[in-house]
N, C-alpha and C positions, 0 to 999 in steps of 0.2 A: 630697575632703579637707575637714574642718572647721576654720574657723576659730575653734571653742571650744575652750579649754583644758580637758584631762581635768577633770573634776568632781569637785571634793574628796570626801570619805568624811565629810563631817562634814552631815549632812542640813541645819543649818541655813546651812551653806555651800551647800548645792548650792541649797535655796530664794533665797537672794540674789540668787546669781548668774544662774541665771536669770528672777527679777525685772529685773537690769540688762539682760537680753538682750534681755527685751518691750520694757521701756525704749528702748534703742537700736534695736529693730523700728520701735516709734512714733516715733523722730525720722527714720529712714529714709523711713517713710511721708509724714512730713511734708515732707520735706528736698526725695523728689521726685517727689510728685504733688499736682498743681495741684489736683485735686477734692478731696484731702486738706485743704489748706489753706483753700478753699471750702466743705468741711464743718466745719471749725475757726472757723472767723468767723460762721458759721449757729450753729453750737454756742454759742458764749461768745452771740451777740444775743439764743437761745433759752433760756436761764439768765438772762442780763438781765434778759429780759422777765418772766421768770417769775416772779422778786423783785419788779421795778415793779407787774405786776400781781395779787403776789398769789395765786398759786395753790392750789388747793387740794393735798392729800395724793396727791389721785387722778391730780389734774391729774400733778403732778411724774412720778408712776409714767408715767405716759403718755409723756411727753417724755423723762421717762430713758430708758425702754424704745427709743424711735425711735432715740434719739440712739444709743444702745451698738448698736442693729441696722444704722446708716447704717456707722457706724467697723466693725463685725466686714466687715461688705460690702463694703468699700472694700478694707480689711485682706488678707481672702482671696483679692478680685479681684489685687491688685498682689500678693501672692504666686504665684499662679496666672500670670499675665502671668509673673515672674520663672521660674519651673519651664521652662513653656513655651518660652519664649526659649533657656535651658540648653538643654533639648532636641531643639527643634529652629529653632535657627537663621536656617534656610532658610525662607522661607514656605510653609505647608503649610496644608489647605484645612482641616483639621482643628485646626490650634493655632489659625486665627483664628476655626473656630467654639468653641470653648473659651473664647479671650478674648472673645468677642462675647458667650456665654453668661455670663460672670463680669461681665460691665458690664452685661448685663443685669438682675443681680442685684442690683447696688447701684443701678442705674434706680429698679427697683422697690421698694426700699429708703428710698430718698430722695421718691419719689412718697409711701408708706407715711408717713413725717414729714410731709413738706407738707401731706399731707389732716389730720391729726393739729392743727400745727399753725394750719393754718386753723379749725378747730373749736374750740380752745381760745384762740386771741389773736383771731382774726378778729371777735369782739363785741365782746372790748375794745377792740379799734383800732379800729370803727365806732365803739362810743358817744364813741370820745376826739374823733374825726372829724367827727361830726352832731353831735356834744353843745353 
């Protein structure tokens, strides 16, 4: 059973609406996974920093890129965690290789940012450091 209401007939009703639904997906995300919120305060420092120091065109592309691949990974995994739990319950050797595989993902994900990261602020914050 769904808790969306039938989908009006009027397309730019239904595009709304489900804008509100991502919407309230990302406050769910947020609401209740701690990594979520940890990728949320990485995010806004990562934008900060990117104004203070200036970034280039390429740079930004770069840091957006990581950042929207850390959120889609996170995203997926806690849905995936949700599916699985529906499903089965009971622990099962297979749902927590599933969830082990979907953290895996956003591991890798957020490793993928850091390296990124460090390549692009890691010379600014030395030269701010040594300077």
């Amino acid at each position: 059973m769904s808790d969306h209401p039938p989908a009006p007939s009027d397309p730019r009703g239904r595009l709304l609406r489900s804008f509100r639904y991502a919407v309230r997906g990302l406050g769910i995300l947020l609401h209740t996974q701690t990594n979520a919120r940890i990728h949320a305060a990485a995010t806004l420092l990562a934008v900060v920093a990117g104004f203070w120091f200036h970034m280039s065109r390429g740079e930004w592309c770069a840091v957006v890129a990581v950042i929207g691949l850390v959120w889609t990974a996170e995203g997926v995994n806690t849905a995936l965690e949700a599916v699985v739990d529906l499903i089965s319950p009971a622990p099962h050797p297979l749902a927590g290789r599933a969830k082990d595989v979907a953290a895996g993902a956003v591991l890798c994900a957020a490793l993928a940012a850091l390296v990124i990261g460090a390549l692009i602020f890691g010379p600014r914050v030395w030269a701010l450091v040594a300077g």
